[in-house]
C-alpha positions as CSV (number, residue, x, y, z in Angstrom):
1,X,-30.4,2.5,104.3
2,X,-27.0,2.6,103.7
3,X,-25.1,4.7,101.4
4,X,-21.9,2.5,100.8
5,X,-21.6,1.7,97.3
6,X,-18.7,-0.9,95.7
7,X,-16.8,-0.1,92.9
8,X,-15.3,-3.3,91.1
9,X,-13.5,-1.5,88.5
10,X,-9.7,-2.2,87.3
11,X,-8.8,0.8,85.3
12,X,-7.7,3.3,87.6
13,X,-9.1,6.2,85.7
14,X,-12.5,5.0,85.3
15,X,-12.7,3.8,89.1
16,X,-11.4,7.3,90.1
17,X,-14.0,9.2,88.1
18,X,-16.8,7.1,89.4
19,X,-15.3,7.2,92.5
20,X,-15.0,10.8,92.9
21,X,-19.1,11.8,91.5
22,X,-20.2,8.8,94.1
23,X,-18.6,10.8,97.3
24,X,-19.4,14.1,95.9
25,X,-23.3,12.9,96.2
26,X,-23.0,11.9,99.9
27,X,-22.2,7.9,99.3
28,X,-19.2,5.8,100.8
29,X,-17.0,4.3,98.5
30,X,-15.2,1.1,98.6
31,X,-12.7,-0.1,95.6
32,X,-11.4,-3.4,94.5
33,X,-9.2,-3.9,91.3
34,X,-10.2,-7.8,90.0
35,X,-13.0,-10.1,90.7
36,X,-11.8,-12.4,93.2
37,X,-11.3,-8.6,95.5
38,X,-14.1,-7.4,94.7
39,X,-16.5,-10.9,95.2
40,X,-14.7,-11.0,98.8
41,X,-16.1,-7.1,99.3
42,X,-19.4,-8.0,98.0
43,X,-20.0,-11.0,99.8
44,X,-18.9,-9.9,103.4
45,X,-19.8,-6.0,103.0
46,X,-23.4,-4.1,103.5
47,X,-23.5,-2.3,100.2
48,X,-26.3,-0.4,98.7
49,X,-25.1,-1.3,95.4
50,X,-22.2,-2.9,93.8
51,X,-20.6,-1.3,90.3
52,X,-19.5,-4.4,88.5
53,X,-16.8,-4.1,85.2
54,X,-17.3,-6.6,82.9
55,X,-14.1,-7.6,81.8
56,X,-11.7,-8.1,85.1
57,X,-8.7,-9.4,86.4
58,X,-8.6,-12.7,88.1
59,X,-12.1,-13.5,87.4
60,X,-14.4,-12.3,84.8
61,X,-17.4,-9.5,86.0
62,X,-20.4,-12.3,85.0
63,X,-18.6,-14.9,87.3
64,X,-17.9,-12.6,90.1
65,X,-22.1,-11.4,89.8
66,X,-22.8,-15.2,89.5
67,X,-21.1,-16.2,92.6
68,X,-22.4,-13.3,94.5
69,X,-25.7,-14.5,93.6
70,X,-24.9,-17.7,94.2
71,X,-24.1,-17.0,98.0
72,X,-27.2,-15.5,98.3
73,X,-26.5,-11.6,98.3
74,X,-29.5,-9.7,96.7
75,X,-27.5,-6.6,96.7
76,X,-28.2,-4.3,93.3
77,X,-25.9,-4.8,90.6
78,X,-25.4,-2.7,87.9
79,X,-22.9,-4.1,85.2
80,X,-20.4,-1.6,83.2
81,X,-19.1,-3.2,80.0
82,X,-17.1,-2.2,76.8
83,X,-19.8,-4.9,75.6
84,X,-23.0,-3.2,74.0
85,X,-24.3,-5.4,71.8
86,X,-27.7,-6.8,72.8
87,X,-26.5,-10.1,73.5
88,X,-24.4,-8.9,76.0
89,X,-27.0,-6.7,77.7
90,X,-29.2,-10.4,78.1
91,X,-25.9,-12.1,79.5
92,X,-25.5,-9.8,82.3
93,X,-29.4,-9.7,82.6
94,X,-29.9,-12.7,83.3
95,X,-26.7,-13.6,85.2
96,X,-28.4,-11.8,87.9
97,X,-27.6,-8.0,87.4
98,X,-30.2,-5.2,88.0
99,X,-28.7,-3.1,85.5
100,X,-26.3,-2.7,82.5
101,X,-24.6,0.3,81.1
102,X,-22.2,0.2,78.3
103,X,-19.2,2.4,78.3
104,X,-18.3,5.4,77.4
105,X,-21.3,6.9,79.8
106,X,-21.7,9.8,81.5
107,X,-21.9,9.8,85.2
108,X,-24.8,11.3,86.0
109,X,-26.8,8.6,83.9
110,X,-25.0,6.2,86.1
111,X,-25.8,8.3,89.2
112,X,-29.5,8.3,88.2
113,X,-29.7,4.2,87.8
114,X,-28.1,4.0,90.9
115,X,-31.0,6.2,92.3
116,X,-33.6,4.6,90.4
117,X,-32.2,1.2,91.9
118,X,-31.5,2.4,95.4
119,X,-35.4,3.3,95.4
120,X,-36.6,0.0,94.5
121,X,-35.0,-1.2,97.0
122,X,-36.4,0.8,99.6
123,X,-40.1,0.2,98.3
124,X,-39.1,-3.4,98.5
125,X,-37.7,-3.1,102.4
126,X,-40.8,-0.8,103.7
127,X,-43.3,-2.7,105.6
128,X,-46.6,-3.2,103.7
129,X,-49.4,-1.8,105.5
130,X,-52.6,-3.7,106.2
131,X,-54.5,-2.3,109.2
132,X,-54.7,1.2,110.6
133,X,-55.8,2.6,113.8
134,X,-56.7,5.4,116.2
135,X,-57.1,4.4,119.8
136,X,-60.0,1.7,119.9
137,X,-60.9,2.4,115.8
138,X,-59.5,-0.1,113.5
139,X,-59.4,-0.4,109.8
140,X,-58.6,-3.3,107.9
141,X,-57.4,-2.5,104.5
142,X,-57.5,-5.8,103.0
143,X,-61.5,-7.2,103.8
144,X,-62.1,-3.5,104.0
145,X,-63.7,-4.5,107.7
146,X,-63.9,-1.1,110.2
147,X,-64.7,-1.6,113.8
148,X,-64.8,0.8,116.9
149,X,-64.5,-1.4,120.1
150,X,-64.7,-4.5,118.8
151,X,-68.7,-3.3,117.0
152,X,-68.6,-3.4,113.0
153,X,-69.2,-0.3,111.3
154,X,-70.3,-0.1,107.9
155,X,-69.2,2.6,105.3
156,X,-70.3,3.4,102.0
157,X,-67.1,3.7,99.4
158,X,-66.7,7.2,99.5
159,X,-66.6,7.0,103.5
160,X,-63.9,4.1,103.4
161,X,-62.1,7.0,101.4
162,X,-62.0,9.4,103.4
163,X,-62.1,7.8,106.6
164,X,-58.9,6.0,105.6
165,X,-57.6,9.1,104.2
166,X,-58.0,10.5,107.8
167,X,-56.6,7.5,109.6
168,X,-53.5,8.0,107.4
169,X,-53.1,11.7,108.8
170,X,-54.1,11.6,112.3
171,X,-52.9,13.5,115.1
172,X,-52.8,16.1,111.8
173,X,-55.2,18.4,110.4
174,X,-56.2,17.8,106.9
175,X,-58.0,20.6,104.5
176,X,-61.0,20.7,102.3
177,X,-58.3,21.1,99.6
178,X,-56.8,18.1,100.8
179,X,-59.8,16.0,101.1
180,X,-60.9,17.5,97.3
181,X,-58.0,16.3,95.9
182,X,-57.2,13.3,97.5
183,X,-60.6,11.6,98.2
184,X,-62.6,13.3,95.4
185,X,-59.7,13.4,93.1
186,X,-60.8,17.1,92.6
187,X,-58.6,20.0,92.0
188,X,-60.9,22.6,92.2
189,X,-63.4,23.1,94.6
190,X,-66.6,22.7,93.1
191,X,-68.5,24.9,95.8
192,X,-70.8,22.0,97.5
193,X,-71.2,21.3,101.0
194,X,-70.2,17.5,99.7
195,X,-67.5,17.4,102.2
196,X,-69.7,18.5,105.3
197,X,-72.4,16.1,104.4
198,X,-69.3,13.0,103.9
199,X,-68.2,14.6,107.4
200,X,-71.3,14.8,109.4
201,X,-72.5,10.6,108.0
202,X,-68.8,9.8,109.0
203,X,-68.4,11.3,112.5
204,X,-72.3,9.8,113.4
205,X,-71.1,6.4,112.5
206,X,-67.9,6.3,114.1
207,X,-68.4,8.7,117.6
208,X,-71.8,9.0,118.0
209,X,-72.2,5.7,120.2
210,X,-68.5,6.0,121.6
211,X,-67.6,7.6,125.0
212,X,-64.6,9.8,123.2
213,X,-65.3,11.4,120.2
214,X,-62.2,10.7,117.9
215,X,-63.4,13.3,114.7
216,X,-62.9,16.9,115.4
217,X,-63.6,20.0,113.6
218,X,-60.8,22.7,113.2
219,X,-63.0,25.8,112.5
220,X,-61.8,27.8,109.6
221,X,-59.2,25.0,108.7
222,X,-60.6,21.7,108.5
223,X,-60.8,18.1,110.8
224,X,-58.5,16.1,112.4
225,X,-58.7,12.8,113.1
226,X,-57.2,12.0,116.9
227,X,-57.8,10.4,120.4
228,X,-56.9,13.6,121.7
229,X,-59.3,16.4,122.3
């Protein structure tokens, strides 16, 4: 994802200090001075996020955000304004901003909305998972459907659980810690064999008919799920 952000901010002081804490936390910065500059940047630029004045220039910061929106740039917007009366908060709302933050404000308050909105974003961009697999094992996480070869195999909850959990971290081994806490929703082991038992059900329905067994036990460590030995 990229870290270029765009300032559209015409007093020099305030674009400078904003400017300044952006590069000193690793982002790219690129400035305009009035709307019509910085709805040019906006438009034809790959920002992370665009920092928006209110009150510019040229062209005022709601008609700049509206005519970004307008072209059909999704990029986050968070609005800065001398303006922090409610009313002015639902303005910029709903003229399409992800974000409003009245001046005077301290940086790292910006900083930590521009986080917040830089992670949305990337939950929004990450590929939504609906199957997962281990050589001929396949798990459909929607009908909750689990075949080996093509041949159903039926689980009870608690082995959907864990199964999944272990199709998640193949090629990796996982613990009886991590299988407490993750499957069981334990943290503490409550001294029981429950795991072994969960273990033992699971590998018989998933290897014991298959010509490569994909379970394996880690002695003194715990199991790994892979389609190599």
């Amino acid at each position: 994802m990229t870290k270029k952000i765009l300032v559209v901010e015409d007093d020099a002081t305030t674009a400078d200090y904003i400017a300044k804490g952006l590069v000193q936390n690793g982002y790219v910065v690129d400035r305009a001075a009035d709307g019509l500059d910085g709805l040019f940047h906006a438009v034809n630029g790959a920002y992370a996020a665009v920092i928006l004045d209110r009150m510019l220039p040229g062209m005022d910061g709601l008609a700049v955000l509206a005519a970004i929106r307008a072209a059909g740039v999704d990029t986050p917007v968070i609005i800065l304004s001398a303006l922090g009366s409610t009313d002015e908060r639902v303005k910029g709302l709903k003229a399409g901003s992800d974000d409003y933050l009245v001046k005077p404000f301290a940086f790292s308050e910006l900083l930590a909305r521009l986080e917040v909105l830089q992670r949305r974003g990337a939950a929004h961009t990450e590929p939504v998972v609906t199957s997962l697999t281990c050589a001929d094992l396949r798990m459909d996480l929607l009908s909750h459907r689990v075949e080996r070869a093509g041949l159903r195999i039926d689980l009870q909850p608690r082995e959907f659980r864990l199964l999944e959990f272990l199709l998640r971290h193949q090629d990796h081994v996982v613990t009886r810690t991590m299988m407490l806490e993750e499957v069981w929703d334990y943290h503490f082991d409550p001294g029981t064999n429950v795991i072994d038992v969960h273990i033992s059900r699971l590998r018989k329905k998933i290897d014991e008919t298959a010509p490569v067994p994909l379970l394996h036990t880690v002695r003194g460590v715990g199991y790994k799920l892979s389609a190599a030995a």
